[in-house]
C-alpha positions in Angstrom: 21.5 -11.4 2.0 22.1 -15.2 2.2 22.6 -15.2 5.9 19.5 -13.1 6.8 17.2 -15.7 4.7 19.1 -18.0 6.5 18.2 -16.2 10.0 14.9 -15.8 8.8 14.0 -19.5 7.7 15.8 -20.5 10.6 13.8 -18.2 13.4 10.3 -19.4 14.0 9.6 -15.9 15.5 10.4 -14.3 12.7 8.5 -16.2 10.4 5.1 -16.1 12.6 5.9 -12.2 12.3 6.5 -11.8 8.4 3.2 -14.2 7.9 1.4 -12.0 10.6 2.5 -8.6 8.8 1.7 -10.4 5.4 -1.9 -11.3 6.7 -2.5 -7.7 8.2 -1.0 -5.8 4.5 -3.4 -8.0 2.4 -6.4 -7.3 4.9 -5.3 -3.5 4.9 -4.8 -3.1 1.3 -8.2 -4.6 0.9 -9.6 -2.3 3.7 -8.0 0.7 1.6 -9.0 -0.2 -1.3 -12.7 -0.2 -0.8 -12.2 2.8 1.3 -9.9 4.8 -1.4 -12.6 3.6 -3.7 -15.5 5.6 -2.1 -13.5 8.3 -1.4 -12.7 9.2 -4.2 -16.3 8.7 -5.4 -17.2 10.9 -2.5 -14.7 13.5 -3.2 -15.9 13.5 -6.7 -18.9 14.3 -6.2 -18.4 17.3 -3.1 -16.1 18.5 -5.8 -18.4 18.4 -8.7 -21.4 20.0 -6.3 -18.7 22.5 -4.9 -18.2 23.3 -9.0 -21.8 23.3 -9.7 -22.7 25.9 -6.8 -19.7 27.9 -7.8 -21.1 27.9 -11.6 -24.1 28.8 -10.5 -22.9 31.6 -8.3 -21.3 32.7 -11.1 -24.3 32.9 -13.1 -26.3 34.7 -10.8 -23.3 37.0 -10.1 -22.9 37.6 -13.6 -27.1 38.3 -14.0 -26.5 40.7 -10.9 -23.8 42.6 -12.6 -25.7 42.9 -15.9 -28.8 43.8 -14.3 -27.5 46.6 -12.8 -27.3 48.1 -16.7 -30.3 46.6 -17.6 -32.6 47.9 -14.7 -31.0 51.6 -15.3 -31.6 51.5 -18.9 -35.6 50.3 -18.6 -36.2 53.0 -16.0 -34.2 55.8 -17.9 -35.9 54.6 -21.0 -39.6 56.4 -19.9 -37.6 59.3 -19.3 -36.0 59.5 -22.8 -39.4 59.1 -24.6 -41.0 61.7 -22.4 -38.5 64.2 -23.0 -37.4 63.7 -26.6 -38.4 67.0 -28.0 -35.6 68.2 -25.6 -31.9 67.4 -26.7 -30.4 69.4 -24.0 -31.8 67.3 -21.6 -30.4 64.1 -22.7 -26.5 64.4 -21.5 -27.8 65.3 -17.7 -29.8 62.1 -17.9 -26.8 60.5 -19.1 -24.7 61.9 -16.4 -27.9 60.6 -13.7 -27.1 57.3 -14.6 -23.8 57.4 -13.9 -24.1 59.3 -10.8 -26.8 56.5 -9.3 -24.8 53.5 -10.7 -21.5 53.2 -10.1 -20.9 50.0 -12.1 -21.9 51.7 -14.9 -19.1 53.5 -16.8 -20.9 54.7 -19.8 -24.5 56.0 -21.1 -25.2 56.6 -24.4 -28.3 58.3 -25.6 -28.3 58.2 -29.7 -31.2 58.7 -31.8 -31.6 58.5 -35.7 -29.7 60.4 -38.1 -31.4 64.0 -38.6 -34.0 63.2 -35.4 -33.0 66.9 -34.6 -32.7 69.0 -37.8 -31.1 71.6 -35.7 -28.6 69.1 -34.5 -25.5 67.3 -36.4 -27.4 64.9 -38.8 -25.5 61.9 -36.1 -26.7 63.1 -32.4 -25.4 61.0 -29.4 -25.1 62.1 -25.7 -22.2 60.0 -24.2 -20.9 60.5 -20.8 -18.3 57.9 -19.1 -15.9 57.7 -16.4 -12.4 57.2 -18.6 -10.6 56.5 -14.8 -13.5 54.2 -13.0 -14.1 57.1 -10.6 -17.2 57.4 -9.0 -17.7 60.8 -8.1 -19.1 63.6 -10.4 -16.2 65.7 -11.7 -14.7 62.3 -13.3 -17.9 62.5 -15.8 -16.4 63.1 -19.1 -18.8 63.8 -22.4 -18.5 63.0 -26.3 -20.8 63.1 -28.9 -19.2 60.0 -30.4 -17.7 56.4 -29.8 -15.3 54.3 -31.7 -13.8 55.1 -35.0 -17.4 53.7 -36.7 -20.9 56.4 -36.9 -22.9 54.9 -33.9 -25.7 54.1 -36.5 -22.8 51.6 -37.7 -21.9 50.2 -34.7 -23.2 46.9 -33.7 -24.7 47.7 -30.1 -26.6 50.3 -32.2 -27.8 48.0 -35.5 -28.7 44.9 -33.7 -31.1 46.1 -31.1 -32.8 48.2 -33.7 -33.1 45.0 -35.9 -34.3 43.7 -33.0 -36.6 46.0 -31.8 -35.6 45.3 -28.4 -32.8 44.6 -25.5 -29.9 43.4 -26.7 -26.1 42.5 -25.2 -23.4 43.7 -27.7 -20.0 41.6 -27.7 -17.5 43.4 -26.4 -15.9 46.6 -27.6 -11.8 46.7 -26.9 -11.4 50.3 -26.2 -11.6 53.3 -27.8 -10.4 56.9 -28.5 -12.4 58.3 -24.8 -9.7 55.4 -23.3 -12.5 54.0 -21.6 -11.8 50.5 -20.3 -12.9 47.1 -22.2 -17.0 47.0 -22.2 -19.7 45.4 -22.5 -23.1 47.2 -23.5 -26.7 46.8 -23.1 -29.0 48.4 -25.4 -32.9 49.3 -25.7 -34.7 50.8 -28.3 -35.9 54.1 -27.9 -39.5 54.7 -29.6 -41.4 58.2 -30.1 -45.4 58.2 -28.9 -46.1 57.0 -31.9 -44.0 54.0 -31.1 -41.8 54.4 -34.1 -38.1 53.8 -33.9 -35.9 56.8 -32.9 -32.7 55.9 -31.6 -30.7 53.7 -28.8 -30.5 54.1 -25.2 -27.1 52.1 -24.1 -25.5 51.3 -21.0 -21.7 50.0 -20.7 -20.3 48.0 -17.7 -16.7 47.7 -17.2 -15.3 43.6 -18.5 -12.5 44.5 -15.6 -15.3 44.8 -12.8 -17.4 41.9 -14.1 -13.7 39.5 -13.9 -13.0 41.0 -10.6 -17.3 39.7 -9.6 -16.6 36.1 -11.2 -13.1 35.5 -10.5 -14.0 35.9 -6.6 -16.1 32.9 -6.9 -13.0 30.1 -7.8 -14.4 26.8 -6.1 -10.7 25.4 -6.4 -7.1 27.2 -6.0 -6.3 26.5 -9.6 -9.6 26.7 -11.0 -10.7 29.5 -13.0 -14.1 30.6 -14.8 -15.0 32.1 -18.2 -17.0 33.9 -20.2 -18.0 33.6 -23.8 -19.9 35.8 -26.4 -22.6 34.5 -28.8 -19.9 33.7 -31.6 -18.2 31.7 -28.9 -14.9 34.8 -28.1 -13.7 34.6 -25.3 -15.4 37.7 -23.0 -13.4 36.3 -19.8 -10.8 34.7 -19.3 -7.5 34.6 -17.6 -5.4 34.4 -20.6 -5.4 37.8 -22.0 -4.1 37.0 -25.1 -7.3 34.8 -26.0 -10.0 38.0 -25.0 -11.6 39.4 -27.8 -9.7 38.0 -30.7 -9.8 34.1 -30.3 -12.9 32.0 -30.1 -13.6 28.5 -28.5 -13.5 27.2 -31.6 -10.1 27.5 -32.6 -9.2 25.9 -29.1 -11.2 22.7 -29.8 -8.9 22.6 -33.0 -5.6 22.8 -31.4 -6.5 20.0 -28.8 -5.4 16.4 -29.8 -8.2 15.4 -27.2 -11.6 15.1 -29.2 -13.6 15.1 -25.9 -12.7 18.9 -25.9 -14.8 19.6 -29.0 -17.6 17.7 -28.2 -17.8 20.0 -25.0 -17.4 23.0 -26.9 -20.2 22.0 -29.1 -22.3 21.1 -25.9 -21.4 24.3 -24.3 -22.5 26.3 -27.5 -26.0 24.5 -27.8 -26.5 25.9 -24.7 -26.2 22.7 -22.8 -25.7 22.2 -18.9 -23.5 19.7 -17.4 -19.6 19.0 -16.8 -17.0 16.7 -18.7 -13.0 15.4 -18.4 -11.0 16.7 -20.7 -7.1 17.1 -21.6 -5.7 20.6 -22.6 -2.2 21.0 -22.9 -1.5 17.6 -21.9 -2.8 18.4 -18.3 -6.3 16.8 -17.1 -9.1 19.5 -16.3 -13.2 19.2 -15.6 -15.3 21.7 -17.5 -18.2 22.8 -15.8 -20.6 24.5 -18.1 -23.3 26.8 -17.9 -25.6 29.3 -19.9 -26.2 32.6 -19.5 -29.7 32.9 -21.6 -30.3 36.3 -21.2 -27.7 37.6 -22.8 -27.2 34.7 -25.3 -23.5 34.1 -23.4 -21.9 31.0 -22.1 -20.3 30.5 -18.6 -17.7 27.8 -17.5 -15.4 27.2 -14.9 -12.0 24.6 -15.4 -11.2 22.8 -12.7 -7.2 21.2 -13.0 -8.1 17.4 -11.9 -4.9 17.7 -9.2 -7.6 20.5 -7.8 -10.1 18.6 -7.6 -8.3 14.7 -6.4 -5.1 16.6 -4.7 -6.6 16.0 -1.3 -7.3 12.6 -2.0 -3.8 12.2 -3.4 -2.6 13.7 -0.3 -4.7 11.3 1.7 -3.2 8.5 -0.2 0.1 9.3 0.1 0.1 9.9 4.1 -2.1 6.9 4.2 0.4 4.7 2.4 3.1 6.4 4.4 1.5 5.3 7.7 0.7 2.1 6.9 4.5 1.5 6.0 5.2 2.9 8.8 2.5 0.5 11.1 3.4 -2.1 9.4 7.4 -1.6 10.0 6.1 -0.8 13.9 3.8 -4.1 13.7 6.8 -6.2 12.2 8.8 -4.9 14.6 6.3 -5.7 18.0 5.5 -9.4 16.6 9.2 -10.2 16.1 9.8 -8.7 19.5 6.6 -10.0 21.6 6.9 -13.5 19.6 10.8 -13.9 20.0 9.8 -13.1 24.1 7.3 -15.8 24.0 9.2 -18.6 22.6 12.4 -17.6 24.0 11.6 -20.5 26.4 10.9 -22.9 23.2 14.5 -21.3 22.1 16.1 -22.5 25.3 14.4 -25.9 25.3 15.5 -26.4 21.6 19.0 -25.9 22.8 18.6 -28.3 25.8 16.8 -30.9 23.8 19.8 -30.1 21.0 22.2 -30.7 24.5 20.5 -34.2 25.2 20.8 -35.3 21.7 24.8 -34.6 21.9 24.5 -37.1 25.2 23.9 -34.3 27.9 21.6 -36.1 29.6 22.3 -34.2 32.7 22.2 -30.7 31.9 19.0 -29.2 34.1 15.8 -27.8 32.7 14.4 -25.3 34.8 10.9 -25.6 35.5 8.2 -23.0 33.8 6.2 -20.6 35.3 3.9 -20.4 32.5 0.6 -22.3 31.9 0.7 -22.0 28.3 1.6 -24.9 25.8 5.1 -24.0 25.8 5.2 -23.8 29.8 3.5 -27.3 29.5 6.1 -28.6 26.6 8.7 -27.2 28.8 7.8 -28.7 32.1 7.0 -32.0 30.6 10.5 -32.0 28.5 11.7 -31.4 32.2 10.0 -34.7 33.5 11.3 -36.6 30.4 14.4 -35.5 31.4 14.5 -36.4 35.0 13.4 -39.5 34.0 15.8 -40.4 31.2 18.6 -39.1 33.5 17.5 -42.0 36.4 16.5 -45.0 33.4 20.4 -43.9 32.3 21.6 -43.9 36.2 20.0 -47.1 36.7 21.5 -48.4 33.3 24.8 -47.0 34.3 24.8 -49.0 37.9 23.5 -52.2 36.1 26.1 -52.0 34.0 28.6 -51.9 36.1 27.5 -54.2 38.0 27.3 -56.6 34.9 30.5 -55.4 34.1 32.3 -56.4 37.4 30.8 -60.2 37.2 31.8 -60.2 33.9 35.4 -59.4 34.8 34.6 -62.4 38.3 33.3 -64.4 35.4 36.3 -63.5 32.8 38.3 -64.8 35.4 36.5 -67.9 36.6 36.9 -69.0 32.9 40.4 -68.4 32.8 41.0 -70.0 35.6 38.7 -72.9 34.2 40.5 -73.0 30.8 44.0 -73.0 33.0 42.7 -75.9 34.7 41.5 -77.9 31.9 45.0 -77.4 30.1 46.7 -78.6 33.4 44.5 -81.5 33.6 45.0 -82.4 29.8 48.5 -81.9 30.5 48.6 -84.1 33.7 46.6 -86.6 31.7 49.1 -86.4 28.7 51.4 -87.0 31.6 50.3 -90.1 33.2 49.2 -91.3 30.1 52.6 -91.0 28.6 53.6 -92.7 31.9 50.9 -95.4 32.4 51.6 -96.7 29.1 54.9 -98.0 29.4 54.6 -100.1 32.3 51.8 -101.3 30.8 53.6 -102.1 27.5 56.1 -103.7 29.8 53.4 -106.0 31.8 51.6 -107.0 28.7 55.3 -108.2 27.2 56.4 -109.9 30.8 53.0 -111.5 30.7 52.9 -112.8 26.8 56.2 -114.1 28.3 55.2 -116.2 30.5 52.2 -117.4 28.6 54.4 -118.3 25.9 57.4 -119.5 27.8 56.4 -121.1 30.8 57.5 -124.5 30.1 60.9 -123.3 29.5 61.8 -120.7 31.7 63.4 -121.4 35.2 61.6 -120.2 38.7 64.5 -117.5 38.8 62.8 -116.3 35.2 59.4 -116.8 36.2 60.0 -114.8 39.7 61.6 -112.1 38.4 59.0 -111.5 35.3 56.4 -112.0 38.2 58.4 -109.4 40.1 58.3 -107.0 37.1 54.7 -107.5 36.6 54.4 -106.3 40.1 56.5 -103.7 40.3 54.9 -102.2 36.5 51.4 -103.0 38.2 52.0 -101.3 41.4 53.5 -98.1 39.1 50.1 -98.4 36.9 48.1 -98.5 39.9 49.3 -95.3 41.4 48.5 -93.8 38.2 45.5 -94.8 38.0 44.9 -93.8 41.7 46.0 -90.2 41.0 44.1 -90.2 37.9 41.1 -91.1 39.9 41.9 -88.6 42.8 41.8 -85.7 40.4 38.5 -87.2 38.6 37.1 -86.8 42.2 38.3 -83.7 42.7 37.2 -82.5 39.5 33.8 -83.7 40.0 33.8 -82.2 43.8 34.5 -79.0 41.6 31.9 -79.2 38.9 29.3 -80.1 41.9 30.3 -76.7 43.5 30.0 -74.7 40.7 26.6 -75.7 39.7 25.5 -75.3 43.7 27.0 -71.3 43.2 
């Protein structure tokens, strides 16, 4: 790890390419960011409107499927209270309903208890299909439903407390094994207009699940369907239908947001909130159903809803890895190619500072700054290589007069010691004659009176003879003096 920081603080190419790669990231993540930020706001809300147009659609598919019973029950309604005074009549016109509306499983045509004294004192005409089938022989007939007298029953009380159309919770079987149902009930009234008994239609929960579940916006999403006490009609959980209510949900959920929606949904509200069940996220969407008092809603799972834009996130970031790698990669290539020539002049120049002054630099081809660094490294190099041939020949040619001078001087200094030692020489010689003429002639001075001519010739003879000696010292003396000047006059002429 050492050596690749190393490399890396070491290689301009790299470096330009890091801060190049570093500059693009922080533009991109900046460029992602605003554009990860809008779409998910955009996602949001396509999602929310897809939810919305599938809550609606499930409303109006809902009202489709109940107005199915509802229609058939008004226009079989003027038939009843036409035909009362005939009992017979009242199982064919049950069996005509189910004939002309196949999503209706069941008709029930009860009147008051003792309506017809010739009658059980409880008369009901009830036809339904116990297998779904829609052709005639599958009609089956009873004179009663559910363990409960009719007049008990609640699709039978609360439209007569009413005194008009009502939508009965749902009734979980019963002894003609008809399938889970729904029923819609109008009062039936005598010419008088006084009360006489129920006309009731059931519809199949199965076929109305099948109608809403076809409408899922998302993969995971799912809709439901509850009553006017807030059980659950719908829903995909079967163990919920028909014995749990919202309710007891909300109070099982650590989220609090999940009973204020309940609350909302039950006031009859419309609208859509986040909420945690189960430790998963989910949107509600939320919807009434007004005409039969019910409440509609579709859960979305968020990862629905924001998996695409996770998705897109994900492959996003795994491209732009990928593009940056790539980019890396290309500006540590295309940079290391374009200052491979600063490379190779960093090496030469490295050369020149080690004293190869002579190694070549090859001239650029490129008109760029580092063609122009190159070539003009080239020129500085030309001419530092002639400034050091020139210095080179002057100095050897102030090395070789140096060596003519080195010798000159020797040759000087041997000559001044062979002058100093003829000097010591004829001075060592000159002096005693000298000694001896200055004796012969204090002599004579002295003792002239006294000494004979013999003496006095032969001290003048000695005197002569040490002159004569002193003399021809002095004469060489003065020949080399010439000589020496003759030689000090040449060498300031050279």
């Amino acid at each position: 790890m050492a050596s690749l920081k190393e490399r890396t603080s070491h290689s301009l190419s790299a470096r330009l390419s890091i801060r190049v790669v570093i500059y693009a990231t922080c533009l991109m993540l900046v460029a992602l960011s605003v554009t990860f930020y809008f779409s998910r706001q955009i996602i949001r809300r396509e999602a929310v409107g897809k939810a919305v147009l599938a809550l609606d659609k499930t409303v109006q598919d809902i009202g489709n499927e109940l107005r199915v019973a509802e229609t058939a029950t008004y226009n079989m309604r003027w038939n009843v209270e036409h035909h009362l005074d005939d009992p017979d009549i009242m199982k064919e016109y049950c069996r005509h309903v189910l004939r002309e509306n196949p999503s209706i499983i069941g008709c029930a045509i009860a009147l008051e208890p003792q309506y017809y004294p010739q009658k059980d004192s409880l008369y009901m005409a009830y036809a339904f299909r116990p297998d779904g089938k829609n052709y005639p022989d599958s009609i089956r007939f009873s004179s009663q439903f559910g363990e409960l007298p009719y007049n008990q029953q609640a699709w039978y009380v609360e439209p007569k407390k009413l005194d008009g159309p009502y939508w009965a919770e749902p009734i979980v079987g019963n002894h003609t094994k008809v399938d889970d149902i729904i029923t819609f009930s109008l009062p039936i009234h005598d010419r008088e207009g006084r009360f006489v008994g129920i006309l009731a239609n059931d519809i199949d929960i199965d076929r109305l699940s099948t109608t809403i579940y076809s409408s899922k916006p998302f993969p995971h999403s799912y809709p439901t369907l509850l009553g006017k006490n807030g059980k659950y009609i719908i829903h995909p959980d079967t163990n919920r239908l028909f014995h749990q209510t919202v309710y007891e949900l909300g109070a099982t959920q650590a989220d609090s947001s999940v009973s204020a929606v309940i609350r909302r949904m039950m006031a009859g509200e419309t609208g859509y909130e986040r909420v945690c069940l189960d430790g998963k996220n989910y949107f509600v969407f939320f919807k009434p159903y007004e005409d039969a008092g019910w409440r509609t809603a579709i859960v979305c799972p968020e990862d629905d809803i924001f998996g695409p834009y996770h998705r897109m996130w994900f492959y996003v970031v795994l491209v732009s890895l990928i593009g940056l790698s790539m980019l890396l990669a290309f500006c540590f290539l295309i940079t290391r190619r374009q200052l491979q020539p600063l490379d190779d002049l960093a090496l030469l120049v490295q050369h020149m500072a080690d004293g190869n002054f002579n190694e070549p630099i090859a001239q650029s081809r490129w008109k760029d700054e580092i063609g122009q660094l190159q070539n003009s490294f080239r020129l500085m190099q030309q001419s530092l290589a002639a400034y050091i041939k020139e210095n080179e020949r002057v100095s050897a040619m102030l090395k070789d007069r140096n060596e003519i001078l080195q010798k000159a001087y020797q040759q000087i200094m041997e000559a001044d010691r062979v002058k100093m030692a003829f000097l010591h020489n004829v001075t060592d010689r000159i002096v005693p004659p000298i000694e001896r003429i200055k004796e012969d002639s204090d002599n004579l001075i002295v003792n002239f009176q006294n000494l004979s001519q013999e003496e006095i010739a032969r001290l003048v003879d000695e005197i002569d003879k040490d002159s004569a000696i002193v003399t021809d010292l002095l004469d060489q003396l003065i020949e080399v003096s010439l000589r020496d000047s003759g030689n000090e006059h040449y060498s300031k002429q050279s």
